[in-house]
Rosetta silent file (secondary structure, phi, psi, omega in degrees, C-alpha in Angstrom):
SEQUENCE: XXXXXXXXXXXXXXXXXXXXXXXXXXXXXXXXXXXXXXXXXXXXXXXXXXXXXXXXXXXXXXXXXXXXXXXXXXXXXXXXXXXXXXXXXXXXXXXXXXXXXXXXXXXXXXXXXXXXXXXXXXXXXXXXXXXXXXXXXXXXXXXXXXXXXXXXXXXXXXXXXXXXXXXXXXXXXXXXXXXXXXXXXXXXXXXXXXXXXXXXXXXXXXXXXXXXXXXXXXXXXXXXXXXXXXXXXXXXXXXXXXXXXXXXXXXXXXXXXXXXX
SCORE:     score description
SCORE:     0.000 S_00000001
   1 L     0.000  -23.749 -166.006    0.000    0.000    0.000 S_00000001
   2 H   -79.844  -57.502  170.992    3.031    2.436    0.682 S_00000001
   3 H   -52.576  -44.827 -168.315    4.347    1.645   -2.495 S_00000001
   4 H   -76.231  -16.443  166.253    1.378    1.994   -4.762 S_00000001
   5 H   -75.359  -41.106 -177.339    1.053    5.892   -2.610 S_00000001
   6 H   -69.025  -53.549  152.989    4.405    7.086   -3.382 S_00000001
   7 H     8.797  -88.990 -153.060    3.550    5.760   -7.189 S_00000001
   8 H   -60.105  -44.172 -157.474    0.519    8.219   -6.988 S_00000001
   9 H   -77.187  -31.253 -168.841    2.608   11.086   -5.219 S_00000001
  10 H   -74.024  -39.103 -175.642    5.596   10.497   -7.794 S_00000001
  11 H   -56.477  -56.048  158.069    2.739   10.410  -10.957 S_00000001
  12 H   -23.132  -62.334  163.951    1.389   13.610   -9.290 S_00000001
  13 H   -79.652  -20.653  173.068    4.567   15.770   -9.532 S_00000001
  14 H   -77.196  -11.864  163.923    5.196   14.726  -12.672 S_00000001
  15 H   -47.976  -59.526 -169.440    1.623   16.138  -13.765 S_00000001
  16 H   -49.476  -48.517 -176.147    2.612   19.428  -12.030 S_00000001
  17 H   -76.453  -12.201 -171.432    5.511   19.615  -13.530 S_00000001
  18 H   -72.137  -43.155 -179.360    4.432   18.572  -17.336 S_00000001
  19 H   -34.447  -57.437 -168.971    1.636   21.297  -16.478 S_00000001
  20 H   -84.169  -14.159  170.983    3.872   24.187  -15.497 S_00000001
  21 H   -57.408  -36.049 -148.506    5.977   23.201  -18.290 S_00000001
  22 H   -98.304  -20.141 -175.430    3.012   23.391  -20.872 S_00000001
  23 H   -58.609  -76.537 -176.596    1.693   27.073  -19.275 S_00000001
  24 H   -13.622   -3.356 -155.198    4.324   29.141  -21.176 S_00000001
  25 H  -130.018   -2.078 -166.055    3.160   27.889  -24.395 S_00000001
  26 E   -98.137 -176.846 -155.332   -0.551   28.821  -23.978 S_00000001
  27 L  -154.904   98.347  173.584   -1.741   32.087  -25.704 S_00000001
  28 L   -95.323    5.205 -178.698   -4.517   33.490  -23.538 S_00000001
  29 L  -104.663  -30.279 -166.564   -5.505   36.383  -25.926 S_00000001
  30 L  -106.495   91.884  152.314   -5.946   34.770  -29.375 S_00000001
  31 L   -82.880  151.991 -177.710   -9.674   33.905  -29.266 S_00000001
  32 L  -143.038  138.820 -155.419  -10.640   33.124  -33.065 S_00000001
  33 L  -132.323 -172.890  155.356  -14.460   33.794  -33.417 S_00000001
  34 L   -68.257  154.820  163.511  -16.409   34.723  -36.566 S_00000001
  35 L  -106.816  166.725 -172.707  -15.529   36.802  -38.863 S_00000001
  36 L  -120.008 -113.982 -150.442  -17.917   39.660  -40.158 S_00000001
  37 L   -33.362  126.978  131.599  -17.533   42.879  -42.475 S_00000001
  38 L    -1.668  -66.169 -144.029  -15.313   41.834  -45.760 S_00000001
  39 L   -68.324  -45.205 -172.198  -14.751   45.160  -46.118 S_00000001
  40 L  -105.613    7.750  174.411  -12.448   45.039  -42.657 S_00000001
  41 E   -97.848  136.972 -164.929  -11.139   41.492  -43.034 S_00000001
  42 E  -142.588  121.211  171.152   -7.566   41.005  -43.814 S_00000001
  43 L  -113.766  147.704 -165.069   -6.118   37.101  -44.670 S_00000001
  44 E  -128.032  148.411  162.729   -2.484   37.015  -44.417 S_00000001
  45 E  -128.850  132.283  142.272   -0.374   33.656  -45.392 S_00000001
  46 E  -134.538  155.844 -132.027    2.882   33.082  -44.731 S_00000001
  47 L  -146.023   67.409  143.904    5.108   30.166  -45.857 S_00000001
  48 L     6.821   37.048  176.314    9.080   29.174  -45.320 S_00000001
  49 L   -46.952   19.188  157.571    9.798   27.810  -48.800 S_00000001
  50 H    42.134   72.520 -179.540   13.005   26.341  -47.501 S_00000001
  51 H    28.396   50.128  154.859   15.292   28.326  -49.766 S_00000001
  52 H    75.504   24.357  179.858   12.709   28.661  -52.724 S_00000001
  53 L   -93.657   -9.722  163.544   12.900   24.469  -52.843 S_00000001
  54 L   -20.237  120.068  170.936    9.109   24.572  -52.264 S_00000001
  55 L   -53.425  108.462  177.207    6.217   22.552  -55.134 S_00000001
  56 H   -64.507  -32.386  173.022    4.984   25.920  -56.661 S_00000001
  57 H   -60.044  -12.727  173.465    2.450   23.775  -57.647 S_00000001
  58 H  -105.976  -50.855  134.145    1.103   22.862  -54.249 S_00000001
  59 H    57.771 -121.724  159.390    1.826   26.148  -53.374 S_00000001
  60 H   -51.744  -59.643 -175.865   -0.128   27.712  -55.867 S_00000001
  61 H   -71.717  -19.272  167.840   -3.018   25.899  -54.436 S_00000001
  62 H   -53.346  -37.530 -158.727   -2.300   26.755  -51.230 S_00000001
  63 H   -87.615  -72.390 -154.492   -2.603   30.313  -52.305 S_00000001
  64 H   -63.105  -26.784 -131.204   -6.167   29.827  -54.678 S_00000001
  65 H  -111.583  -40.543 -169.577   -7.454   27.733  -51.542 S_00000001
  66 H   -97.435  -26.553  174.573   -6.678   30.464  -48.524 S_00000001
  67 L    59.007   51.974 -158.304   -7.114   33.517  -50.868 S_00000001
  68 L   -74.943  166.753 -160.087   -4.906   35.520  -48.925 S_00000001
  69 L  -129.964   -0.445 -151.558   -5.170   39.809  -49.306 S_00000001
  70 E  -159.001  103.613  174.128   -1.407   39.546  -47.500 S_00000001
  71 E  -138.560  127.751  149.425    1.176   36.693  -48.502 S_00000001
  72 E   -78.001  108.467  177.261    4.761   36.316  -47.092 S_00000001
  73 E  -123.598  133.481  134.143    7.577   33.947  -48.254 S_00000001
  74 E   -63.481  126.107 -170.667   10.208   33.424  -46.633 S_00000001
  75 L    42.884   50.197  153.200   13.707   31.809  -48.099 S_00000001
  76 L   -89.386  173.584 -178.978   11.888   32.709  -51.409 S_00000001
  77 L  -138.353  149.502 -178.968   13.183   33.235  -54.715 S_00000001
  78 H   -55.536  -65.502 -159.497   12.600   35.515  -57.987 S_00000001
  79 H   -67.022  -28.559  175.118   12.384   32.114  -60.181 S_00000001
  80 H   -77.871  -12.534 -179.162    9.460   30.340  -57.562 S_00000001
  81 H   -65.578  -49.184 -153.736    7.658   33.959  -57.861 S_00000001
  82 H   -97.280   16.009  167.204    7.359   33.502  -61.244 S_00000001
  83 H   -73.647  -48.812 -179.351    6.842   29.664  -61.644 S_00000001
  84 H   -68.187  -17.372  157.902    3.680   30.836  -59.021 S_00000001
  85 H   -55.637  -73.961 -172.461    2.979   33.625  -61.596 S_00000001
  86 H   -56.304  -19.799 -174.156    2.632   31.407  -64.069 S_00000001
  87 L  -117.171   21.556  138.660   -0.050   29.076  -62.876 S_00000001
  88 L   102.583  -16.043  160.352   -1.959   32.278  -61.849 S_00000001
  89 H    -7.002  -77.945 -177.998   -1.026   32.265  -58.072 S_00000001
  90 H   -69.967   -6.248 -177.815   -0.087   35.815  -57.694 S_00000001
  91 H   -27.727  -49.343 -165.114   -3.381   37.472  -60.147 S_00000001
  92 H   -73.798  -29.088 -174.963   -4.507   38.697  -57.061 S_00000001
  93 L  -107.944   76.671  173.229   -1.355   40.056  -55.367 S_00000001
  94 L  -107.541   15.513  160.235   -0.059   42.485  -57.489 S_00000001
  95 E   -67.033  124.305 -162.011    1.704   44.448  -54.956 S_00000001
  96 E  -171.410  150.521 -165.479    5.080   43.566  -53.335 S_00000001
  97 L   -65.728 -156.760  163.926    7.936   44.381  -51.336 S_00000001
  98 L   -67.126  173.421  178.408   11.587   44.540  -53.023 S_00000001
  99 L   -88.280  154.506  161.546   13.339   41.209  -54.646 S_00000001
 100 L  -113.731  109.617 -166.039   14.934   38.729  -52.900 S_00000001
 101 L   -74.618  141.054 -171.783   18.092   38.331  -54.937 S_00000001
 102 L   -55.285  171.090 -157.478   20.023   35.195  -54.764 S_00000001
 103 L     6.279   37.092 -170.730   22.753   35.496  -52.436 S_00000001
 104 L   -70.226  177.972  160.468   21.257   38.866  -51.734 S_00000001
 105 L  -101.985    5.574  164.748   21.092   39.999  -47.146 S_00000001
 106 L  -123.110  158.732  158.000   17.273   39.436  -47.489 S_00000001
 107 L  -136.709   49.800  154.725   15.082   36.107  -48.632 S_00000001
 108 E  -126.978  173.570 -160.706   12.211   37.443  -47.696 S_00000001
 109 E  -171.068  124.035 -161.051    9.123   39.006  -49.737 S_00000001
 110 E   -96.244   99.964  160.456    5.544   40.987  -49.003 S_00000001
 111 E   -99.687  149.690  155.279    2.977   40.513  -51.616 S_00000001
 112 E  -126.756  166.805 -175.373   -0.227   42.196  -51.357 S_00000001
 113 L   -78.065  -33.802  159.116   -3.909   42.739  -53.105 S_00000001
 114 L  -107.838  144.143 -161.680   -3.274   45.999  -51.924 S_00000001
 115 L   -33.941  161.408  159.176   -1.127   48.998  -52.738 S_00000001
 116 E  -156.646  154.983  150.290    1.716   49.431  -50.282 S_00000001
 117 E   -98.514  141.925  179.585    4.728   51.405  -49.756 S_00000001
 118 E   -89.526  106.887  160.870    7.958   49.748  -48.821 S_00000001
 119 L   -72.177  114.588 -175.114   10.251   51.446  -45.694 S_00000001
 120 L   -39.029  -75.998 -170.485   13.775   51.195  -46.432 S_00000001
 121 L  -114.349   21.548  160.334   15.715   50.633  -43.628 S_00000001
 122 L   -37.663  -48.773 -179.923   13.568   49.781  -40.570 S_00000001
 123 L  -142.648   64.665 -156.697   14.744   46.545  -39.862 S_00000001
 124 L   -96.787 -133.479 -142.857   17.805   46.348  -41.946 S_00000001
 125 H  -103.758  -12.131  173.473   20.632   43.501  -41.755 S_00000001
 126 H   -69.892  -39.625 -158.536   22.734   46.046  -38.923 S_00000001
 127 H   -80.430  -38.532 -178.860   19.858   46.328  -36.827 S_00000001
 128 H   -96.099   -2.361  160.550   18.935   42.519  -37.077 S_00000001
 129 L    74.857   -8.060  164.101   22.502   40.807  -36.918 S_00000001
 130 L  -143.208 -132.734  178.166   21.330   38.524  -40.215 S_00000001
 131 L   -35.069  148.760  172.132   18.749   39.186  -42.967 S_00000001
 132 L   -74.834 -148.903 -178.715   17.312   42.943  -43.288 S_00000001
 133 L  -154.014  130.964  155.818   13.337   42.033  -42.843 S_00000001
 134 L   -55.231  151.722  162.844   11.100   43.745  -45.515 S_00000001
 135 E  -139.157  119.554 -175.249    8.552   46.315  -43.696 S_00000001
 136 E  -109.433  137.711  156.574    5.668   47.382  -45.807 S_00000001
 137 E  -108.749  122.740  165.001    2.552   49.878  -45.272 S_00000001
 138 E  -101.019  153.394  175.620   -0.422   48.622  -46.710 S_00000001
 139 E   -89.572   92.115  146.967   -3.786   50.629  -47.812 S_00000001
 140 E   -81.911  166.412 -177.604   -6.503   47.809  -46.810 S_00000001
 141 L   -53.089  -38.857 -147.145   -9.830   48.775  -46.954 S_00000001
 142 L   -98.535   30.224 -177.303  -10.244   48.559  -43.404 S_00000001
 143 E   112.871 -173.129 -170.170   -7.121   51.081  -42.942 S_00000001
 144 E   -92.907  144.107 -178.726   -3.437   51.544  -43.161 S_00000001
 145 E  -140.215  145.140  168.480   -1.870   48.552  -41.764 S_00000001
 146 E   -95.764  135.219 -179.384    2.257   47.869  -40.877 S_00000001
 147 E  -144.598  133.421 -177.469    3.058   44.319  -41.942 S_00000001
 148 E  -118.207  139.144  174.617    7.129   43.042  -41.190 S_00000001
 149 E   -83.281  153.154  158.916    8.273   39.593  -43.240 S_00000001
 150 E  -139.291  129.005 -167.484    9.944   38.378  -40.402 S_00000001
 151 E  -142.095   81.274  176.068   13.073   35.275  -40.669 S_00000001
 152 L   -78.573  141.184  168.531   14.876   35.488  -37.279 S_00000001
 153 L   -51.379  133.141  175.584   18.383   33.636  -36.792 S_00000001
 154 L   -69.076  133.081 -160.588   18.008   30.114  -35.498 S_00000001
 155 L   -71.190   46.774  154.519   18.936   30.339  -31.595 S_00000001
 156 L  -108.537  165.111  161.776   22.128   27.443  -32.385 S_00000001
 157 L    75.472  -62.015 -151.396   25.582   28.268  -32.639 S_00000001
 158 L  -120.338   65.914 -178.362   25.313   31.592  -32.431 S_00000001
 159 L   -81.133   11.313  155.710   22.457   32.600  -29.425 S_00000001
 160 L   -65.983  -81.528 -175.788   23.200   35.988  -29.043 S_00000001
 161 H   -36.343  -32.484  174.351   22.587   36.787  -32.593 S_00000001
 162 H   -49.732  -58.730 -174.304   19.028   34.712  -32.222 S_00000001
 163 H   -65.414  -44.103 -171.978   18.268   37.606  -29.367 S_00000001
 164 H   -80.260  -24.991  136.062   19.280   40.382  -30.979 S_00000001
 165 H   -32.649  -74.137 -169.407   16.984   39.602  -33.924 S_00000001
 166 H   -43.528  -69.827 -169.555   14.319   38.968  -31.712 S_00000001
 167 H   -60.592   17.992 -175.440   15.013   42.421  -29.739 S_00000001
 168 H  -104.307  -48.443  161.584   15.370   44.337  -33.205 S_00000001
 169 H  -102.100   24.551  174.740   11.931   43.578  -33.848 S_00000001
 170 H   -80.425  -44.778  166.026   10.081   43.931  -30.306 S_00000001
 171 H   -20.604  -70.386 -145.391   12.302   47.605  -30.757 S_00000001
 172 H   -71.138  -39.363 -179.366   10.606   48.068  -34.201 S_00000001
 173 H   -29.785  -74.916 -158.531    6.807   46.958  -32.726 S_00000001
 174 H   -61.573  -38.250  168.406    6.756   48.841  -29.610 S_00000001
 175 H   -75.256   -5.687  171.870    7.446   52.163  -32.042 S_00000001
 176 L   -42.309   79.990 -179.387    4.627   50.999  -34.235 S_00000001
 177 L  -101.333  -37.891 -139.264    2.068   53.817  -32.612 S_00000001
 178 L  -109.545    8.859  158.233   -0.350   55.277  -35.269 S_00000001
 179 L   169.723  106.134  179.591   -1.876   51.908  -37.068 S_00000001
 180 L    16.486  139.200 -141.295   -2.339   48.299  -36.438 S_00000001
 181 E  -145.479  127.506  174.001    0.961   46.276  -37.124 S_00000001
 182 E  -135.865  129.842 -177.124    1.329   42.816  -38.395 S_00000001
 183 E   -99.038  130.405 -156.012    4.185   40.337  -37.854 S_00000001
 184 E  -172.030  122.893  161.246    4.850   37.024  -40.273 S_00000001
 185 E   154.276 -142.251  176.158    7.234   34.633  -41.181 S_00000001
 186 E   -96.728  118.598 -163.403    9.538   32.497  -39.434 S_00000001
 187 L  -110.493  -21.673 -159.312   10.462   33.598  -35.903 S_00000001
 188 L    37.887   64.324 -177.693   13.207   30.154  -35.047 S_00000001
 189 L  -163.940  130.727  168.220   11.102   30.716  -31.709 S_00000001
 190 L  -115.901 -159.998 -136.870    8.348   29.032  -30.066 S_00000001
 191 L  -119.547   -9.201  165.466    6.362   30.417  -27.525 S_00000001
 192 L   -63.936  -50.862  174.376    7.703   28.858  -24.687 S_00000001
 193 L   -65.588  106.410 -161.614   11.040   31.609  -24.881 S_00000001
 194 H   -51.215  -11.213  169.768   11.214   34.338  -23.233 S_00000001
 195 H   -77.174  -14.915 -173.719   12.171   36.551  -25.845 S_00000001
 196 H   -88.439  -34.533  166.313    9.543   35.433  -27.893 S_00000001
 197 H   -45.710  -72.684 -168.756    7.093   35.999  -24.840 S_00000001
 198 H   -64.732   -5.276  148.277    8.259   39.563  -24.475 S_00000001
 199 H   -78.090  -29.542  137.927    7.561   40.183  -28.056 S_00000001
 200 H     8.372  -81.368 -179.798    4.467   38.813  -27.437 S_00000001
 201 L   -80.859  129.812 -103.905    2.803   41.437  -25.333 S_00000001
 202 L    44.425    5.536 -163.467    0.154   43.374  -26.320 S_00000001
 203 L  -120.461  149.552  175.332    0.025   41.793  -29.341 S_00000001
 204 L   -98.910  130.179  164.273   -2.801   38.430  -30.363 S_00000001
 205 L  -135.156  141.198 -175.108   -1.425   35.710  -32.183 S_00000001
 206 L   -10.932  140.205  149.485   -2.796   33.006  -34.628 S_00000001
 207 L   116.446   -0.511  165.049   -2.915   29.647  -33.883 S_00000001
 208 L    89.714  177.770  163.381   -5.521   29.080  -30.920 S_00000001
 209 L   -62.454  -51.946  165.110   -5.108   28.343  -27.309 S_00000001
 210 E  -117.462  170.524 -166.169   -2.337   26.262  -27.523 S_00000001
 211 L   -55.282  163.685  166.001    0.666   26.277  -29.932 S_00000001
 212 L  -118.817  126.668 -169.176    0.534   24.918  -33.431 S_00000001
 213 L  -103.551  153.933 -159.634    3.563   23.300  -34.450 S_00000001
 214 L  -130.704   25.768  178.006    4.629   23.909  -38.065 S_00000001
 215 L   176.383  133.380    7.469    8.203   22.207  -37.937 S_00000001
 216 L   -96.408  143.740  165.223    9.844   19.890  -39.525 S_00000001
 217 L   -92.465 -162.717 -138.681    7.095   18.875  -41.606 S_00000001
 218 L    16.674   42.663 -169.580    7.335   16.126  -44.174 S_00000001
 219 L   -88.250 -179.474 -177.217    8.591   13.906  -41.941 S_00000001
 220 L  -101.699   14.083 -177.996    7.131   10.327  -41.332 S_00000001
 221 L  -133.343  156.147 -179.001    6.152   11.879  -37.932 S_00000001
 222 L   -87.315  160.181 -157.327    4.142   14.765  -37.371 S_00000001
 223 L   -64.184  172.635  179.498    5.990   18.451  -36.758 S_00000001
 224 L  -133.192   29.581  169.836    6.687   18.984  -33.282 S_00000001
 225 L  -166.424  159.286 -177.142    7.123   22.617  -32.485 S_00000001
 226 L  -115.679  118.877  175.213    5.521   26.089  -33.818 S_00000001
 227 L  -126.468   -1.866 -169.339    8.186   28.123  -34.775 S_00000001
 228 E   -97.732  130.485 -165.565    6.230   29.637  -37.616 S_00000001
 229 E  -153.880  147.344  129.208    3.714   32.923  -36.326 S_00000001
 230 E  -104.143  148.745 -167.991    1.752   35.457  -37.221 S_00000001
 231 E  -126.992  154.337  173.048    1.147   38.366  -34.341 S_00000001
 232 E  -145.310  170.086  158.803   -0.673   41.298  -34.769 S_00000001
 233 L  -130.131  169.009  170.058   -1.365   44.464  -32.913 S_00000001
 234 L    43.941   43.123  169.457   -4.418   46.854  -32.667 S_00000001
 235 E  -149.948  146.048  172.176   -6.633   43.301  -34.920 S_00000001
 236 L   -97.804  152.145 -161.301   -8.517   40.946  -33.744 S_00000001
 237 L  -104.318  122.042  176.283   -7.633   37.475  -34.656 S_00000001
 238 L  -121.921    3.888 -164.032  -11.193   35.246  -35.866 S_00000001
 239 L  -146.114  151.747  140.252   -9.041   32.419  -37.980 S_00000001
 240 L  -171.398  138.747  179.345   -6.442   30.446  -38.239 S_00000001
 241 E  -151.792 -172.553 -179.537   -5.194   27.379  -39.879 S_00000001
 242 E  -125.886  176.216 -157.985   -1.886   25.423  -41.567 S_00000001
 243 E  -161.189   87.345  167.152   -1.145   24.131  -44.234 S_00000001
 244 L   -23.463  116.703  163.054    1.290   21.206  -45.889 S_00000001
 245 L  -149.937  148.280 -162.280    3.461   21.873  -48.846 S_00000001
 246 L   -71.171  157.413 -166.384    5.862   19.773  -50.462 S_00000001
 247 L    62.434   -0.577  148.752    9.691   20.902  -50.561 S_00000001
 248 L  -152.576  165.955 -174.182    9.984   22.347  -47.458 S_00000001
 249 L   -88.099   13.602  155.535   10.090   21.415  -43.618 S_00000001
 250 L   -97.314  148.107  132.692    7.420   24.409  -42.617 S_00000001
 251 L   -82.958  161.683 -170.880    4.047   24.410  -42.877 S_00000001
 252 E   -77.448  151.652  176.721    2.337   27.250  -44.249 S_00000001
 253 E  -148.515  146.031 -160.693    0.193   29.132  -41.753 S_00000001
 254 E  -128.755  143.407  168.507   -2.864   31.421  -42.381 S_00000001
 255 L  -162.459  136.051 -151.322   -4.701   33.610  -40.401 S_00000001
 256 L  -106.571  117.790  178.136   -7.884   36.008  -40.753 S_00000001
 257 E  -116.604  168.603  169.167   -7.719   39.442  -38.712 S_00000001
 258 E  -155.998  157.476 -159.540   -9.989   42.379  -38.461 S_00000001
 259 E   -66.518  106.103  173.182   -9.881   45.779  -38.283 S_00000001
 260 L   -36.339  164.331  169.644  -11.145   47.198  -34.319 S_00000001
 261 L   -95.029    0.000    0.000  -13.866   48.877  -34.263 S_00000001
């Protein structure tokens, strides 16, 4: 009888501890509801293409299928733009940041449905210790919106540089004052990290009450961590979902915001 109680008391702390382990990861702000007006609805995708080795053809469908007003690739390429050109992918997006030129300091890339101007040097490759990060203002219906591609250094080797990404864009957020701000791409961060926390706050992001992990996909096992995010500020979050595509180890992840009232 002694035995089978310490059993229960040892099963016990190990709840507690899997528990307090698992708070850090939950996201207590992004309720996803209905969505209403059109008119103020904004769908954003964004997608890792694993250095532009991505199926444009799945892809492409990815794209027709979420029908995004906002799309972000990451470790994109000029030649997968226009292979996704060609099979009609982009019709919709004919707006876009700058190129990402091969062995260029960015591989990232903003298209939108709607006009935008591109800021030069917001988040450029001094301030972020790797890649610069495009930063775009878009005219959506439902207002002027800030939207940053974002592809932070992976926290190995080098885990300074990992931070000082990260704090280059909580820096650029937190000066964000005068209209709703949206963050996408690849963060190398899950939600669990404190740096990724303190970029975090104030802001809702996709993906439900607990995380969704997007990596590595195409595995014979399913991914095991969400390193992939979109965050917003001053939107409400009413969607979100992922999305398989062949030729790289993200999944794509989508998510439907809307304009306060």
């Amino acid at each position: 009888m002694g035995l089978l109680r310490k059993t229960w008391m040892i099963s016990g702390c190990l709840f507690v501890l899997l528990l307090c382990g698992t708070v850090p990861n939950v996201q207590l702000n992004a309720v996803e509801g209905q969505s209403g007006n059109g008119n103020s609805e904004l769908v954003v995708l964004s997608f890792n293409a694993l250095k532009a080795g991505a199926d444009p053809e799945q892809l492409a469908e990815v794209i027709s299928s979420t029908k995004p007003q906002i799309l972000v690739l990451v470790e994109t390429s000029e030649p997968l733009h226009r292979q996704l050109a060609g099979r009609g992918a982009l019709d919709d997006l004919g707006y876009r940041s700058h190129e990402a030129p091969s062995g260029g300091e960015r591989d990232t890339v903003i298209f939108s449905k709607y006009p935008l101007q591109e800021r030069a040097s917001d988040l450029d490759a001094e301030a972020t210790g790797w890649y610069s990060l495009p930063v775009v203002d878009v005219q959506a219906p439902g207002g002027l919106v800030s939207v940053a591609g974002i592809h932070i250094y992976p926290p190995v080797g080098d885990a300074q540089r990992w931070e000082r990404g990260l704090a280059s864009v909580i820096d650029w957020s937190e000066q964000q004052k005068n209209n709703p701000v949206i963050l996408a791409g690849d963060f190398n961060s899950v939600r669990s990290h404190p740096a990724f926390r303190a970029l975090g706050e104030g802001l809702v992001q996709a993906g439900g009450f607990l995380p969704r992990p997007t990596w590595p996909a195409g595995r014979s096992f399913p991914p095991l961590i969400g390193i992939d995010h979109i965050l917003a500020k001053e939107l409400t979050v009413t969607g979100s979902s992922s999305h398989a595509v062949g030729g790289s180890d993200h999944l794509a992840v989508s998510a439907t915001f809307e304009f306060l009232d």
